[in-house]
C-alpha positions as CSV (number, residue, x, y, z in Angstrom):
1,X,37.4,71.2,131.8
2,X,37.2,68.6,134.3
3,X,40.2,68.1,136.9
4,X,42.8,65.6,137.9
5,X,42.7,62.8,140.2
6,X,46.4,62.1,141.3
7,X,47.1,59.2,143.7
8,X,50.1,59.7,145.6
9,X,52.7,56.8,147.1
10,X,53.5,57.9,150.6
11,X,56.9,56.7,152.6
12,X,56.2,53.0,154.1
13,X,58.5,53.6,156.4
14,X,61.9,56.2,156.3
15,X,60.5,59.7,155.8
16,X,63.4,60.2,153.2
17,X,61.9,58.0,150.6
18,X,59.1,60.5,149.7
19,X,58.9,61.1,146.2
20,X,59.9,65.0,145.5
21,X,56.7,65.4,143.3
22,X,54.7,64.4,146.3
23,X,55.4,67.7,148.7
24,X,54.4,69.6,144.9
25,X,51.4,67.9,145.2
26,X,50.6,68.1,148.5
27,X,51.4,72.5,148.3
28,X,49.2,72.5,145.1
29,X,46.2,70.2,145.1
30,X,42.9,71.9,145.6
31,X,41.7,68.9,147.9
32,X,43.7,66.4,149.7
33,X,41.9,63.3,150.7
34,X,43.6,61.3,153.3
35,X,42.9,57.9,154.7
36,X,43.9,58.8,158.1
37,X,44.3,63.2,158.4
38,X,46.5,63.1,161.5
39,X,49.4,61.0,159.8
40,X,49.1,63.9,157.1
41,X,49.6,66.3,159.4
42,X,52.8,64.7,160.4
43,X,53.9,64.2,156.8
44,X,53.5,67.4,155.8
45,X,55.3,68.5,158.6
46,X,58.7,66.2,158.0
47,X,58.2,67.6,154.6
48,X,58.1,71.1,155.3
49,X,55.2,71.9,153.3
50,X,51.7,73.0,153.9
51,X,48.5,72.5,152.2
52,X,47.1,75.4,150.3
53,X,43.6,73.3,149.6
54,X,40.8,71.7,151.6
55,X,42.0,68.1,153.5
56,X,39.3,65.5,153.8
57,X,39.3,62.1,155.4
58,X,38.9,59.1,152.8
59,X,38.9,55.8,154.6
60,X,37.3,52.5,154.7
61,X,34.2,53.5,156.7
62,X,33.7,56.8,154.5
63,X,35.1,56.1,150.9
64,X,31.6,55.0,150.0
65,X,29.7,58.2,151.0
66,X,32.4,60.8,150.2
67,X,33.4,59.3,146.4
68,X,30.5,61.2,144.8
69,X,31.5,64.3,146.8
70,X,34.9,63.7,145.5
71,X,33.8,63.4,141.6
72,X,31.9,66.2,142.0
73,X,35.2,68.5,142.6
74,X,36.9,66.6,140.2
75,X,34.3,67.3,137.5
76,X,34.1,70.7,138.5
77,X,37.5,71.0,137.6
78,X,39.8,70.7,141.2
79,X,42.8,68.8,141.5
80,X,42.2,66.0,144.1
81,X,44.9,64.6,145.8
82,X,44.7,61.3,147.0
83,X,47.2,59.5,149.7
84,X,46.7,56.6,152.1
85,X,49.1,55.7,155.7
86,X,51.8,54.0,153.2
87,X,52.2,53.2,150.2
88,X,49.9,53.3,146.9
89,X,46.2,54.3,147.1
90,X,44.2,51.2,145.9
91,X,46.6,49.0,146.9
92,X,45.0,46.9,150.3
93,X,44.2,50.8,150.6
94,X,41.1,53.0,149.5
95,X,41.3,54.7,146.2
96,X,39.8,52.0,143.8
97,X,36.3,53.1,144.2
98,X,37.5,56.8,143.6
99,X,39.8,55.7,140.6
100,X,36.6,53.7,139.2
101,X,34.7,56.7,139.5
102,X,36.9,59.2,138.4
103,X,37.2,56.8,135.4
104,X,33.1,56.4,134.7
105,X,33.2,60.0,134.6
106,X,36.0,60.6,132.0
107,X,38.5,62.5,134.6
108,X,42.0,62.4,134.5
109,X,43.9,59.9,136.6
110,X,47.4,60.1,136.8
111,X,49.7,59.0,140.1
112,X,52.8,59.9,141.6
113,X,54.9,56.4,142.1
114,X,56.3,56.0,145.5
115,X,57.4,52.9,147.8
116,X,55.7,49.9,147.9
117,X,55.7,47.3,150.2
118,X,54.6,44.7,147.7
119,X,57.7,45.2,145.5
120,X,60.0,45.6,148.3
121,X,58.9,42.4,150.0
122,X,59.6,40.7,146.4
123,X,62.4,41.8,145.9
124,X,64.3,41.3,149.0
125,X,62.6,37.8,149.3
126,X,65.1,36.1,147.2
127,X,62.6,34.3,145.5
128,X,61.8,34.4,141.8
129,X,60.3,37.9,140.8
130,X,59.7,37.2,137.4
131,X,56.0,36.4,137.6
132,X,54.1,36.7,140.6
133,X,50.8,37.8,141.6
134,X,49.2,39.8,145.0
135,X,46.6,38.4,147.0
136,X,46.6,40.9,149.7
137,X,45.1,40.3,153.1
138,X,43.8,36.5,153.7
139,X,40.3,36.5,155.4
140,X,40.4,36.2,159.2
141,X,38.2,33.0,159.5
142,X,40.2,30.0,159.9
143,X,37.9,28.2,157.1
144,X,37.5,30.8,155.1
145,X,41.7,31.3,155.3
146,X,42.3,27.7,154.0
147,X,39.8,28.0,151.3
148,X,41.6,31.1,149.4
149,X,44.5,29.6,150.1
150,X,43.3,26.2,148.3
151,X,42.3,28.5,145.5
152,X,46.2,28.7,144.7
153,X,48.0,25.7,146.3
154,X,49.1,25.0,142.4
155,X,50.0,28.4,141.2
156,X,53.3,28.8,139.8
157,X,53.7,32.2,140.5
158,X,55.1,33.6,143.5
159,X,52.7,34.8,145.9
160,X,52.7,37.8,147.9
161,X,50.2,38.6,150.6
162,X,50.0,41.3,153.9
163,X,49.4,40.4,157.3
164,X,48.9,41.1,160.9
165,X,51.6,40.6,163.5
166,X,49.1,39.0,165.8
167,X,47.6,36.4,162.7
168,X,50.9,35.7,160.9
169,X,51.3,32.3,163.5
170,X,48.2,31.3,161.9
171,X,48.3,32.5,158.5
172,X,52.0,30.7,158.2
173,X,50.7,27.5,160.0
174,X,47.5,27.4,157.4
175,X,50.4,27.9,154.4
176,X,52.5,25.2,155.6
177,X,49.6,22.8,155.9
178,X,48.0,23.5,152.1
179,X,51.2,24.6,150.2
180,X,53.5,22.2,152.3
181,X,55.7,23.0,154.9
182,X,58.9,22.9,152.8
183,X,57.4,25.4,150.5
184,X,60.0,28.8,150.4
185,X,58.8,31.8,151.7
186,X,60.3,35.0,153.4
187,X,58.5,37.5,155.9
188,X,59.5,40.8,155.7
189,X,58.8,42.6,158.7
190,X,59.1,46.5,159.3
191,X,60.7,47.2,155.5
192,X,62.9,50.5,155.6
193,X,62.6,51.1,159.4
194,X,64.6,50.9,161.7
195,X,64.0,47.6,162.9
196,X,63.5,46.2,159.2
197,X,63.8,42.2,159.4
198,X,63.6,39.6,156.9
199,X,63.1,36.4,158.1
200,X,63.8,33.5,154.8
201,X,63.0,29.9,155.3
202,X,60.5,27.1,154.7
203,X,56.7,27.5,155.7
204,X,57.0,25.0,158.4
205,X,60.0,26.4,160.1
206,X,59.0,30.1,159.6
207,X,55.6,29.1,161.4
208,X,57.3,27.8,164.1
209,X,59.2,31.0,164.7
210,X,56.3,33.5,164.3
211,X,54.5,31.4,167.1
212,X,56.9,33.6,169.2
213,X,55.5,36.4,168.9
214,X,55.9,39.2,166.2
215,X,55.4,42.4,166.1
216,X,55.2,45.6,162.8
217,X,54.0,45.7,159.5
218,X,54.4,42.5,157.6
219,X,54.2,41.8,154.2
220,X,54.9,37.5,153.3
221,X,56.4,36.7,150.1
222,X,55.5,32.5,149.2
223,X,57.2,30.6,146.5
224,X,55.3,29.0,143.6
225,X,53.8,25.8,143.1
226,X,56.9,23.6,141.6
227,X,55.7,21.9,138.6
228,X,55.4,18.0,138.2
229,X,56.1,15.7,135.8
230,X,53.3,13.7,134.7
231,X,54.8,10.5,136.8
232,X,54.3,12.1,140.2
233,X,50.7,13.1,139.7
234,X,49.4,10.0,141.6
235,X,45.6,9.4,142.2
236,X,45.5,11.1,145.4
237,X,47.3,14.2,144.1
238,X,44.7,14.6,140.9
239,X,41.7,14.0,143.2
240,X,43.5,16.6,145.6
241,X,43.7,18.9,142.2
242,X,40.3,18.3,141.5
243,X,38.9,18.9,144.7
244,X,40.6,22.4,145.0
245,X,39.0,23.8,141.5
246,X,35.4,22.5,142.4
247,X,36.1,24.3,145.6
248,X,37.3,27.7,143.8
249,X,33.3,27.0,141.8
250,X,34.5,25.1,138.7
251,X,32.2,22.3,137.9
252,X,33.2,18.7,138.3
253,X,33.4,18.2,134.7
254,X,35.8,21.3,134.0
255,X,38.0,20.3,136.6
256,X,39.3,16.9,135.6
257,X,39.9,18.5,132.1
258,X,41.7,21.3,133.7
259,X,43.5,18.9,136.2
260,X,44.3,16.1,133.0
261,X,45.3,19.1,130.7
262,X,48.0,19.9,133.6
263,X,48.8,16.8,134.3
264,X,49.3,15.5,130.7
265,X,47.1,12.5,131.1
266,X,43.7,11.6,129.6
267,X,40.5,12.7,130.9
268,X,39.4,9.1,131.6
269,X,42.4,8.6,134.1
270,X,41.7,11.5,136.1
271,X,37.6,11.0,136.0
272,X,38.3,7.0,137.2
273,X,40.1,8.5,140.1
274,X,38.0,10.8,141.3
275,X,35.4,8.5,140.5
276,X,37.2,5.7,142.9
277,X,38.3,8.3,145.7
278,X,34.5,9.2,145.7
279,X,33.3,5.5,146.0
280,X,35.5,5.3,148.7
281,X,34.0,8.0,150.4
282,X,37.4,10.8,150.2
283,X,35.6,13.4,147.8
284,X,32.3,14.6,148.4
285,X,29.3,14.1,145.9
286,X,27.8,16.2,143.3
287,X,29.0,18.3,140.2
288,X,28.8,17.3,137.0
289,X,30.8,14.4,135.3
């Protein structure tokens, strides 16, 4: 008989919102594997419980070494607990190599739900919630920023991304200039602490007000890509279209029939304008036609 892998939600902020399974868990697990142990050790304190089984670190700079050891109790037949500072394991968080693993290995995986910041953030955004999609943390570079973020500029769904206090000036700044700066979003700062905050407006103004200064745990919930009618795709906005697919890796030739299927207009329309754009030295060369 092999043994369970249970991930574990953990309190992102007020204590209280601990799952009850997750103090059974903690008591009963053979192994614990924590992405930081001292913030367990003050969980399990506000909890009141203790754990009878062996803790382990399982972080960022470890997860890769200590997975086989972890797979190796788990196929042995332990129950492995998994938790991370807040929230779901996996999640921006270790656990997906483990899960993987696990998974290669035909253990059990089952989880115990708890907060999540993602859902929270969406939620209290008061933007559309029906469809949306996570894109986690944005890369640090500047260039490297703008380019994921080119990567959706036309998704419809809402977005929802984490970020540090010290690059959310930035990171709104970069959203304002490739979504546009009247684009909704919300930052949700600090969500069920005590100093919670959610701060609603457009890109351009939220960006203005995070130059200021902030400070916590932020999560930023963005507002889809509005869709356009076939008259307001003008040349410069399907060369614009076209540029941001061959920069995602499409090939030339798949993006204007990507960008004219979206658009509603032929293929010829949108090749002649990126055709004419290039001639006039706005899109740079290569790709296929």
């Amino acid at each position: 008989m092999t043994g369970t892998l249970v991930l574990a939600g953990t309190p992102i902020g007020d204590i209280s919102d601990a799952p009850p399974r997750l103090a059974e868990e903690l008591a009963g697990a053979d192994v614990v594997a924590a992405e930081d142990t001292r913030r367990l050790r003050r969980l399990t304190q506000a909890l009141g419980v203790t754990p009878k089984g062996r803790v382990v670190s399982y972080f960022e700079g470890n997860e890769t070494a200590r997975t086989p050891e972890l797979v190796e109790e788990l196929a042995g037949g332990a129950r492995v607990l998994l938790v991370t500072d807040a929230g779901m394991p996996s999640v921006s968080d270790p656990g997906y190599r483990l899960v993987a693993a696990a998974v290669e290995r035909d253990v059990r995986v089952t989880a115990v739900p708890g907060p999540s910041a993602v859902l929270t953030a969406l939620a209290l955004s008061g933007l559309p919630v029906d469809r949306f999609c996570f894109e986690g943390f944005l890369p640090r570079r500047a260039g490297e920023r703008l380019g994921r973020l080119r990567e959706v500029a036309d998704e419809r769904r809402t977005l929802v991304y984490f970020e540090a206090p010290h690059r959310l000036d930035d990171t709104l700044a970069a959203m304002a200039d490739v979504f546009g700066g009247e684009r909704r979003a919300a930052v949700c700062r600090e969500l069920t602490k005590t100093y919670e905050e959610i701060r609603r407006g457009p890109l351009a103004e939220l960006a203005a007000w995070a130059a200021e200064g902030v400070r916590g745990e932020i999560t930023v919930v963005v507002e889809g890509a509005p869709e356009k009618r076939p008259e307001e795709y003008d040349d410069a906005e399907l060369v614009r279209r076209v540029r941001v697919r061959e920069e995602a890796g499409e090939r030339r030739k798949e993006a204007i029939a990507a960008v004219a299927a979206e658009a509603g207009l032929p293929k010829r329309q949108v090749f002649d304008a990126v055709v004419a754009a290039k001639n006039a030295g706005n899109v740079r060369d290569g790709g296929a036609r």
